[in-house]
C-alpha positions in Angstrom: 0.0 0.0 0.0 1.2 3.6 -1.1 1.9 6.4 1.6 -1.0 8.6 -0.1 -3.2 5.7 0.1 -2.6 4.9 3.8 -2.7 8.7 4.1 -6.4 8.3 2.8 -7.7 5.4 4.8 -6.2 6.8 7.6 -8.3 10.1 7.2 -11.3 8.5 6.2 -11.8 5.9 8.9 -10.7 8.9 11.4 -13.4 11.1 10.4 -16.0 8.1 10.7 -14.6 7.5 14.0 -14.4 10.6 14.7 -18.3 11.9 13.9 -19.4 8.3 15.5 -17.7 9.1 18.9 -19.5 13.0 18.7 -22.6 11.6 17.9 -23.0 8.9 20.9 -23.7 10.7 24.1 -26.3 12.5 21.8 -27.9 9.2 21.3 -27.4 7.6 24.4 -30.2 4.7 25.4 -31.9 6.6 28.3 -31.1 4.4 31.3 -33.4 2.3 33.2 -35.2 2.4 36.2 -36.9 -0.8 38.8 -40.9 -0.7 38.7 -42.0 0.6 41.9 -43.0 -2.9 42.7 -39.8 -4.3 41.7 -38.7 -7.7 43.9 -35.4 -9.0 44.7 -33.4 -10.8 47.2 -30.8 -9.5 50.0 -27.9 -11.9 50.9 -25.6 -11.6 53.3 -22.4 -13.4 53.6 -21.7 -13.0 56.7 -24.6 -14.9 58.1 -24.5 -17.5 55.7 -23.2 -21.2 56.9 -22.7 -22.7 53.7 -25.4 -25.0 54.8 -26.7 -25.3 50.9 -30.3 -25.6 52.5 -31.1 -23.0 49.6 -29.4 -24.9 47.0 -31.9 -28.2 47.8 -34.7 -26.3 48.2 -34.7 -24.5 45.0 -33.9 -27.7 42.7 -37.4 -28.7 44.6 -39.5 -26.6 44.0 -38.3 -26.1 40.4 -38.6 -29.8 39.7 -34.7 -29.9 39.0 -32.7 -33.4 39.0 -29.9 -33.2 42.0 -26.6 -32.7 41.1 -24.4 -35.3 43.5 -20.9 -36.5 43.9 -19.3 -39.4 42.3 -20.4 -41.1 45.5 -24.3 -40.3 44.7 -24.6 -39.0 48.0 -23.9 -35.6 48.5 -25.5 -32.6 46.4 -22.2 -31.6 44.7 -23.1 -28.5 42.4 -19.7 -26.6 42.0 -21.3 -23.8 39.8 -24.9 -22.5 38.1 -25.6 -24.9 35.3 -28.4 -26.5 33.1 -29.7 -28.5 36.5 -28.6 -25.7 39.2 -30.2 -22.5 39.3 -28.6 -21.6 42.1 -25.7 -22.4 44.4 -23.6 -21.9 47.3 -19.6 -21.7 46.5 -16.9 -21.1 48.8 -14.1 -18.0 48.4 -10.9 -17.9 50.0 -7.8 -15.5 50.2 -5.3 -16.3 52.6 -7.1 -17.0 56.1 -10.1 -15.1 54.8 -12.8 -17.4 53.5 -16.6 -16.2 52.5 -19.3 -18.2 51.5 -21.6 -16.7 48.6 -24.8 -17.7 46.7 -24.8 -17.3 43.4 -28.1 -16.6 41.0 -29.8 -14.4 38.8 -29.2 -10.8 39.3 -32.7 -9.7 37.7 -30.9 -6.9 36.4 -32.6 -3.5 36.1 -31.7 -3.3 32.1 -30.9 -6.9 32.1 -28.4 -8.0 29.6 -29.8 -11.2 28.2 -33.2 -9.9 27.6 -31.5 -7.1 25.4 -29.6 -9.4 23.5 -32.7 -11.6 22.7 -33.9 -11.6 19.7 -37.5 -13.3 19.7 -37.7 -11.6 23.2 -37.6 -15.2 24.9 -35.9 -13.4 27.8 -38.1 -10.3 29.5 -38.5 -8.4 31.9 -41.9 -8.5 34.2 -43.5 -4.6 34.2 -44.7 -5.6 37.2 -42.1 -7.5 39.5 -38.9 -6.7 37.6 -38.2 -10.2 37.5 -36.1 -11.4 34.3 -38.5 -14.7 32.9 -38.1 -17.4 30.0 -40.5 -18.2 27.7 -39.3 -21.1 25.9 -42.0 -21.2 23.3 -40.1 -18.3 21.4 -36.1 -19.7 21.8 -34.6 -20.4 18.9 -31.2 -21.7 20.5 -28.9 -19.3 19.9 -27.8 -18.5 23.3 -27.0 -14.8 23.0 -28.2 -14.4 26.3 -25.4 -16.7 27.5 -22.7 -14.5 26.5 -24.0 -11.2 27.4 -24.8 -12.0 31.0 -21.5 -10.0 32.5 -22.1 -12.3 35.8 -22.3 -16.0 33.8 -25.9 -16.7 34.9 -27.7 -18.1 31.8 -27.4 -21.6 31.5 -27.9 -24.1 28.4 -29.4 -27.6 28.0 -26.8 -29.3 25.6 -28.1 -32.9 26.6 -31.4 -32.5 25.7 -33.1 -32.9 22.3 -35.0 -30.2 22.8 -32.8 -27.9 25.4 -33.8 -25.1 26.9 -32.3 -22.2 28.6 -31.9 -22.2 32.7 -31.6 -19.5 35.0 -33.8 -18.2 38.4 -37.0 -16.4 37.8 -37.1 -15.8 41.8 -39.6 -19.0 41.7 -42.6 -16.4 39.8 -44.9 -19.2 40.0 -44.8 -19.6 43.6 -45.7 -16.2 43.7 -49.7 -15.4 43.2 -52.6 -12.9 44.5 -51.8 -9.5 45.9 -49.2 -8.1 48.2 -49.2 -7.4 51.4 -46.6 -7.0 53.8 -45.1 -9.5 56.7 -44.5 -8.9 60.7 -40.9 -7.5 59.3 -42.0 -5.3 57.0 -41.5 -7.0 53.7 -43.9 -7.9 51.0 -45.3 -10.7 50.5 -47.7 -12.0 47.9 -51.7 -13.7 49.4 -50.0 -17.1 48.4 -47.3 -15.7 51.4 -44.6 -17.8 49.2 -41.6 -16.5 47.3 -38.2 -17.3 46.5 -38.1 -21.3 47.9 -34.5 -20.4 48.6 -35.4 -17.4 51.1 -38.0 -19.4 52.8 -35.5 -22.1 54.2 -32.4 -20.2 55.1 -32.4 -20.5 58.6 -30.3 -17.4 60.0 -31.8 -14.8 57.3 -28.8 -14.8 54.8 -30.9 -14.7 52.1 -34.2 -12.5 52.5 -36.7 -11.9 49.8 -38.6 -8.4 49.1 -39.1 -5.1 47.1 -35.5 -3.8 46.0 -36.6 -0.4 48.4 -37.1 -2.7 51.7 -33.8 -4.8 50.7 -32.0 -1.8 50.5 -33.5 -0.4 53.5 -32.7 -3.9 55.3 -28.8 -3.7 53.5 -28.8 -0.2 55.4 -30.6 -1.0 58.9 -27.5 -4.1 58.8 -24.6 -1.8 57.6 -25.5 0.7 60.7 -25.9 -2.0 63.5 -22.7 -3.4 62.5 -20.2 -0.7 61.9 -16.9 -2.1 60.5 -18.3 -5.3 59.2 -19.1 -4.8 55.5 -16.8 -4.3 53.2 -17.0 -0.5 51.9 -20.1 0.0 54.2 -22.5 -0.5 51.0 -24.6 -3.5 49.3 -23.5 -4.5 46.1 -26.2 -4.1 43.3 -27.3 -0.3 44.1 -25.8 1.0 40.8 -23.8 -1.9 39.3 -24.2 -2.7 35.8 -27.2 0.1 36.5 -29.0 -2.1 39.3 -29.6 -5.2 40.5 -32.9 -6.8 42.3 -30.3 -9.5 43.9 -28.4 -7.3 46.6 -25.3 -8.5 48.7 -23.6 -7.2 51.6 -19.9 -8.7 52.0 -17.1 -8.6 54.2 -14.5 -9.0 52.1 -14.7 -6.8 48.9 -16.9 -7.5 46.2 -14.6 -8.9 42.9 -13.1 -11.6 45.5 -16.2 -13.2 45.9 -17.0 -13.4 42.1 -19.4 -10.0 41.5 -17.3 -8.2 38.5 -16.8 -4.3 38.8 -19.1 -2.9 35.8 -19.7 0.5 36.7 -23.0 2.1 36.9 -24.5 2.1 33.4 -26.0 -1.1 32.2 -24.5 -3.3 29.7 -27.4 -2.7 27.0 -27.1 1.0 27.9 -23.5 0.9 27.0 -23.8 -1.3 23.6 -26.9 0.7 22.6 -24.8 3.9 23.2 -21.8 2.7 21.5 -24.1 1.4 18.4 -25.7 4.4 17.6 -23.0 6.7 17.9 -21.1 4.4 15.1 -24.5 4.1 13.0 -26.1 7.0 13.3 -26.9 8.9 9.9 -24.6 5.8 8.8 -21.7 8.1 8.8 -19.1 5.2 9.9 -20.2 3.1 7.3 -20.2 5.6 4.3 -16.7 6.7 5.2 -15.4 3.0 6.0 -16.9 2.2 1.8 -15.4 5.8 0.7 -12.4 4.6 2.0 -12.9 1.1 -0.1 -13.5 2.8 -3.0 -10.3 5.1 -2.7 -8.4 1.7 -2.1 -10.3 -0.3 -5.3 -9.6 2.9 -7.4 -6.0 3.3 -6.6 -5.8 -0.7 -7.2 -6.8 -0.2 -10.6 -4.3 2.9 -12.1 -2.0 1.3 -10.1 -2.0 -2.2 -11.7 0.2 -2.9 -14.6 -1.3 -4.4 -17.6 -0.5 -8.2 -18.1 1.9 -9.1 -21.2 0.3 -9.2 -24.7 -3.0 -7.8 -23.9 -4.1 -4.7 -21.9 -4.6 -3.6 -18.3 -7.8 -5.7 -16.4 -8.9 -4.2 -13.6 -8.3 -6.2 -10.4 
């Protein structure tokens, strides 16, 4: 390639750049917000006993096969998977050791349901809650790699797989709601998260994100010193989460990625139209094609005994 033809791609694909970077923030997706009624969950490592009561009691009441050990005896799930929607693991660094449940965020501008394309994946206007319908899937597990925390599970050894994740056991949940002895709101069924119901010292506590993050404040204050950066994780994160958790040892060790506060569809969606928008990226990225094809063709000598073809 010439020096006045790198010259030209180089000032072409600039200026594309250039105008796509100006035009994002004026196109930016306008972030989201949790319905009023939005429901989530609370944990809290430091009450939790690794006790996997949760772990059981979820594959229950979502009529999931038990994961066990070799020795068929033990339930051994070591991560979230097409028969685990949600399990206990165990952190360590040095002497410090945490336990830590793992599930569904229910993201506020949730990342899967954005990158579905037969909307499969959605959000409840109601709850918040991030369902599957598996009537519109297609397969194609999009949703699986855009989850930034790993949740979205596939069914490879089924003929007709589906995809696996926690809906915060929605159809346990029924009626109106009211609200408990404690405060938090409960459905006329007076079920929720199966998970929630069993945890015997509170770890995990089900509710409207407001009371979770009124309860993640009520803890923080009783118990100066104990959480790490005296804040729940999930208040801005990836722009909110309707799964919450308070920590004494800092957030990335124990698996929950540092994403910033804009959501991950927010972000693409921002990115995208900036680069798209009037297609001004694309005409300059073909102007610059065209400069290349049309300096290809004076430039090409013509072939011996007959004359020049363009290439």
């Amino acid at each position: 390639m010439t020096p006045s033809r790198r010259t030209a791609l180089k000032v072409l694909a600039g200026g594309g750049c250039a105008a796509a970077a100006a035009a994002a923030p004026a196109l930016a997706r306008e972030p989201k917000v949790a319905p009023p009624g939005a429901m989530g969950m609370l944990y809290d490592t430091t009450r939790c006993i690794g006790c996997k009561a949760c772990v059981f009691a979820c594959q229950q009441a979502n009529g999931l096969e038990p994961e066990r050990d070799p020795s068929g005896l033990h339930l051994a799930p070591v991560d979230l998977g097409a028969r685990t929607k949600n399990v206990i693991k165990l952190y360590k660094d040095g002497p410090r050791m945490s336990y830590v449940k793992a599930q569904c965020m229910h993201c506020v501008d949730p990342a899967c349901a954005s990158a579905c394309m037969l909307h499969s994946l959605q959000k409840d206007p109601k709850t918040g809650v991030v369902h599957y319908d598996p009537s519109y899937c297609v397969g194609c597990r999009y949703c699986q790699m855009a989850c930034p925390f790993g949740v979205t599970k596939f069914e490879f050894d089924k003929a007709a797989p589906k995809i696996v994740k926690c809906e915060l056991c929605r159809h346990r949940v029924k009626g109106e709601a009211k609200k408990d002895a404690r405060g938090f709101t409960r459905y006329a069924s007076g079920e929720g998260p199966a998970c929630c119901e069993v945890c015997p010292r509170e770890a995990v506590v089900y509710g409207t994100r407001e009371e979770l993050i009124a309860e993640a404040a009520r803890r923080i204050e009783e118990n100066p010193g104990r959480y790490f950066e005296n804040r729940a994780y999930g208040l801005t994160e990836a722009g909110g989460t309707q799964v919450l958790y308070l920590s004494h040892l800092p957030f990335g060790l124990i698996g929950l990625p540092d994403l910033g506060g804009r959501g991950v569809p927010h972000v693409a969606y921002s990115i995208q139209e900036g680069i798209y928008r009037g297609f001004v990226a694309p005409v300059a990225l073909y102007g610059a094609l065209a400069v290349a094809m049309w300096r290809n063709r004076r430039g090409a000598a013509p072939p011996a005994g007959g004359e020049g073809v363009p290439s």
